[in-house]
Steps between C-alpha positions, in 0.01 A plus 500: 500500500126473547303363772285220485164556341352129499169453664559417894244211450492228243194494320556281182761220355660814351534694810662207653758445272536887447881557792483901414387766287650888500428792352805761332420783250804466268632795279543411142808741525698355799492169373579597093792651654585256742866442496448169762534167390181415680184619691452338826173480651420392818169444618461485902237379722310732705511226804825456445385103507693395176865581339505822249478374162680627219425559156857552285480619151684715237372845483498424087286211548291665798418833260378222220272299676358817609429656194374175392226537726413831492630687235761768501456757800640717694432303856392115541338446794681144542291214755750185521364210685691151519333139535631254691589397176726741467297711245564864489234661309354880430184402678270784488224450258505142456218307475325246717507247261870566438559515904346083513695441276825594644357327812483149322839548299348540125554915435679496186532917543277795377381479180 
């Protein structure tokens, strides 16, 4: 469970559309040997002003898209923030460009 981390105020189109963002520090370890069917997330509001929102995903599939992002290591330091989209991304490091355009609906994913 983390709690919210999305800026109180909404400065840009992104910001707007952005419901909440958390921060975890995952062990590579826990979840290789994860013998749960999934990882459940749930990211809660500070204010308490919206529902908790959950993220659901294998631990198999969690550990990949992980390593896909930054390499093989001991502890991922794991920022999930969902749209009102419904996008649940690894947010931390991406770029402005890439934030407009998951504003205005045409992010294809990292490249």
């Amino acid at each position: 469970m983390s709690r919210d981390y999305k800026p109180e105020h909404a400065t840009d189109n992104f910001s707007r559309k952005l419901l909440a963002g958390g921060l975890l520090t995952l062990r590579h370890d826990k979840i290789e040997k994860s013998s749960a069917d999934y990882w459940v997330f749930i990211l809660v509001s500070h204010e308490r002003k919206m529902k908790p929102i959950y993220i659901i995903i294998p631990p198999k599939e969690l550990l990949r898209c992980l390593e896909n992002i930054h390499g093989k290591s001991k502890n991922y330091h794991f920022y999930p923030w969902v749209l009102d989209t419904g996008v649940a991304l690894q947010g931390r490091g991406i770029s402005k460009k890439e934030k407009n355009e998951l504003a205005d609906g045409s992010y294809n994913g990292r490249s």
